[in-house]
N, C-alpha and C positions, 0 to 999 in steps of 0.2 A: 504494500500500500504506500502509493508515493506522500509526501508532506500535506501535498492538495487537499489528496482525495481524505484523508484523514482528518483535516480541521472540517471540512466539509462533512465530515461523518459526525462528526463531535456539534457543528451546529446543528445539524438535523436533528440529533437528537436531541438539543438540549430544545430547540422548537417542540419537539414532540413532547417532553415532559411537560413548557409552559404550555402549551396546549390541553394537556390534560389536566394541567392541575386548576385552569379555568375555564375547562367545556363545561365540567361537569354545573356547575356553580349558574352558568349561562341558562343551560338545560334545563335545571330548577327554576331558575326565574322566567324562562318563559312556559313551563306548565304553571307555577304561579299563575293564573292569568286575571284572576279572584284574588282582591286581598280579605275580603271578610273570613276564605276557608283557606290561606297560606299556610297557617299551621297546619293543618288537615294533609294537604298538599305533601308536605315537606314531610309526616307523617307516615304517609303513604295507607294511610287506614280511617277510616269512618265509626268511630265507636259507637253502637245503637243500642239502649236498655229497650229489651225486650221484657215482656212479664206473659208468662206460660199460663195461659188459659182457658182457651177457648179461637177459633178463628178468626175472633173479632180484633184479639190481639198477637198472639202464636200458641201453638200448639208443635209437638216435639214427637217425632216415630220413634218408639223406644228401640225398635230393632236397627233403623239406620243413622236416627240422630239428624234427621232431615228435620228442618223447622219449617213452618209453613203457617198462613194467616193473612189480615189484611198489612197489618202491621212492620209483617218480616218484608211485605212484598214492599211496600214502599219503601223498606232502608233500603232492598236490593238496588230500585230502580236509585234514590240518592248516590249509591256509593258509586252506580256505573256513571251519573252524570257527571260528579267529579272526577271519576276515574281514578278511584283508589280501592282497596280493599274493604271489605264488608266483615268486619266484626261484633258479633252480637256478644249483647254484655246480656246475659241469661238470668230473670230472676222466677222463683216460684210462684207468682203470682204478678198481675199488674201492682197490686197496692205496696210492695217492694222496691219497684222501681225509682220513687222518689228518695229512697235513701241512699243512692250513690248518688244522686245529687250534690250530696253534701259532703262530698269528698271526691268531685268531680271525676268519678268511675265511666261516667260516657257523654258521648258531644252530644247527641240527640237520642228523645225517646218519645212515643207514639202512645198519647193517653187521654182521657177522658179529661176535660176539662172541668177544676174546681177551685173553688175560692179559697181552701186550707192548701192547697199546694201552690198557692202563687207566692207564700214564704220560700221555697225552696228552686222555684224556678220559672221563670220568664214565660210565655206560648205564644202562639200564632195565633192567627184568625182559625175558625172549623178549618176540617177540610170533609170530614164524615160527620153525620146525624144520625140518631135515634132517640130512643125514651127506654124508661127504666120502668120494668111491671114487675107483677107477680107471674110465678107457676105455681099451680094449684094440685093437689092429688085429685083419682078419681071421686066420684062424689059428693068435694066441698062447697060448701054454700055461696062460699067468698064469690061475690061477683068481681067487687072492687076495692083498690087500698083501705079507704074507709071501714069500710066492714073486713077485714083485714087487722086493722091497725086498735086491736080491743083489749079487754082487762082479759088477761089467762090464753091470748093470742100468743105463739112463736113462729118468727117470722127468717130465715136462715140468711145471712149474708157472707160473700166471700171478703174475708177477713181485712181490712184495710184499703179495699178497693174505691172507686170514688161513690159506687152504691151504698156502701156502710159510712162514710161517711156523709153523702146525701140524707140517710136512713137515719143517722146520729141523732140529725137537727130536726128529723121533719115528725117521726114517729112519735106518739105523745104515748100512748099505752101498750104496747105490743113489747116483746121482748124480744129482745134482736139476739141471735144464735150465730157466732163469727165462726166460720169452718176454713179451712187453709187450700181450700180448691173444690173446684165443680163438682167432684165425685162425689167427696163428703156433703156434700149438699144433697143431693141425690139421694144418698142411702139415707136421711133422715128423714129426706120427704118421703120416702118409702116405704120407710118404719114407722112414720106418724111421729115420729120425735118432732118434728116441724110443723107446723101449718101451711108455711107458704114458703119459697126462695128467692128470692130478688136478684136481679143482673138484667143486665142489656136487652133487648125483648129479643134480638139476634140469637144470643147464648141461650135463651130459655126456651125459644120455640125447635132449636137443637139438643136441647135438653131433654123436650117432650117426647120427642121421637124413641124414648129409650125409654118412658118411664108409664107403662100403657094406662090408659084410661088420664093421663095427665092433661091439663090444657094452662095456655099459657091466657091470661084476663085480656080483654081488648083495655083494658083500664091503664091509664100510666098514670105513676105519683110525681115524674120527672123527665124534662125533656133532655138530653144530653148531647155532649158534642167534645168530637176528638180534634187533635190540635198536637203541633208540634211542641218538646219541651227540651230548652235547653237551660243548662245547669245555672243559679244566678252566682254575680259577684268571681267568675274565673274567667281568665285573659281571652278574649275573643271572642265571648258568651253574645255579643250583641250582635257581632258580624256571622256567627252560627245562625244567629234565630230569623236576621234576614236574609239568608242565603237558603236557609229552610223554609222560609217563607213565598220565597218565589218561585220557589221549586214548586213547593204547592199547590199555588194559584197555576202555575202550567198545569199540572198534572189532572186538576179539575179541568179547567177547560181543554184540554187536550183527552177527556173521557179516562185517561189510566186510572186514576181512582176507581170509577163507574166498573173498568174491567178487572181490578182487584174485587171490589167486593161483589158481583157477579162470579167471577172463580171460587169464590169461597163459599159461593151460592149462600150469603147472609141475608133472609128474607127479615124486611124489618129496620134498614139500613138505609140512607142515600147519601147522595153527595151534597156541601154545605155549598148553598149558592158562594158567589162570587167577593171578597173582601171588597169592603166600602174604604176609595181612595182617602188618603188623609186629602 
C-alpha cells in the first residue's frame, strides 16, 4: 500500500466513523416527527394499562396468552401509528389500572370515564358510549334500579371499577357485594348470594348468554363513556393526552372504533359523536 493510498484509507474511515456516530442521532430526529410523543419515539414502545375483563376492555386466552377486546384493539392500532412497539401493562381488572398511574407504570390506558379518577389522571373527550344496568336471575321481580336499590337488596359489583364507584355514590339502601372479576359475579348470581350484578350493559348482556333464564333490565342507573387516560403530573403527560387525543377523533371519524366494537360484537355500545372544538 503506497503512502497515498493509505492516508486515503485512514480518511475514509475516519469519514465512516463520523458518519456513524451522527447518522444514527439524525435518524432519530427525523422519526421524531411528533414532539408531544418524542419520548415515546426515542422509547421505541407505547406502554398501555390494560385491565382484564371483559371485551369491552380485554380479555386474555389462557392457553395462548392472546389478548383481545375493544381496548387492546385501539393501543394496537396507536402503537402502529406511531410506529413503535405495543406493550401492554396487564392489570386484573379495569378498576386496577389507575394505580400505576401513580407511579407512572404506563403512557396511556382505555377506561370508563369518572370524576374520583380525575385525581390520578388527565382524559380525552369519549370516544365509546354506553350505560351501566343490572342482570337479573331467572324469575326476579326487579324490573328496574329502583326496585333494585332496597333495605335487604345485594347488588354485586366488580371490585373498584368505575361501576362500584358510580354505585358508591348513587345507591342509598342496597348492599353492594365487591367480587375481583366477572366470574365471581356470576357464581353469586347463580347461587342467589346476589340479587342483581352491575357493569356495562355490553359485559352483562354477555354475561347473560351463560347464565340461563338470566336477563339483563332495559333500565340504566348511569350513562357512561370511555376516554383516553394519561398518567397526571409526569414529563410529557400533556403532549401524550393530545397526541391520544387526535388519534381518537381520526379513529371515530375514520369508522375504526365503529369496527373495533362490531369485532367484539358489543351489543349495547357506540361511538361518542364528535369533540366540540375549543
Amino acid at each position: 500500500m503506497t503512502r497515498q493510498t493509505a492516508i486515503s484509507a485512514a480518511l475514509g474511515c475516519g469519514l465512516l466513523i463520523a458518519f456513524l456516530q451522527f447518522a444514527a442521532p439524525i435518524a432519530a430526529a427525523e422519526q421524531v416527527s411528533d414532539p408531544r410523543i418524542a419520548d415515546i419515539v426515542r422509547a421505541g414502545k407505547v406502554r398501555v394499562g390494560i385491565g382484564l375483563a371483559n371485551l369491552v376492555s380485554g380479555v386474555k386466552d389462557p392457553a395462548t396468552g392472546e389478548l383481545r377486546g375493544v381496548a387492546v384493539d385501539i393501543a394496537r392500532a396507536l402503537a402502529a401509528r406511531i410506529k413503535v412497539e405495543l406493550q401492554p401493562v396487564e392489570y386484573p381488572r379495569p378498576g386496577l389500572v389507575l394505580e400505576g398511574a401513580r407511579n407512572n407504570a404506563w403512557d396511556v390506558a382505555f377506561l370508563v370515564i369518572d370524576p374520583a379518577r380525575a385525581a390520578d389522571a388527565d382524559f380525552s373527550a369519549p370516544y365509546m358510549e354506553s350505560d351501566f344496568t343490572l342482570l337479573v336471575p331467572a324469575g326476579s321481580a326487579i324490573r328496574n334500579f329502583a326496585e333494585a336499590d332496597q333495605p335487604g337488596a345485594r347488588i354485586g359489583v366488580p371490585r373498584g371499577d368505575a361501576v362500584d364507584l358510580r354505585l358508591t355514590r348513587i345507591a342509598k339502601q342496597a348492599e353492594l357485594v365487591r367480587v375481583d372479576n366477572q366470574a365471581a359475579g356470576a357464581d353469586l348470581l347463580r347461587s342467589g348470594r346476589i340479587n342483581a350484578y352491575a357493569a356495562p350493559r355490553p359485559a352483562l348482556l354477555g354475561m347473560s348468554a351463560h347464565l340461563s333464564g338470566s336477563h339483563v333490565l332495559d333500565d340504566s342507573f348511569a350513562t357512561i363513556s370511555f376516554a383516553a387516560f394519561v398518567p397526571k403530573g409526569h414529563e410529557g403527560h400533556a403532549g401524550h393526552l393530545a397526541y391520544a387525543s387526535e388519534f381518537l377523533e381520526e379513529a371515530k371519524a375514520s369508522g375504526l372504533i365503529k369496527s373495533f366494537i362490531e369485532r367484539a360484537g358489543l351489543r349495547g355500545m357506540k361511538v361518542a359523536p364528535p369533540a366540540k372544538s375549543n
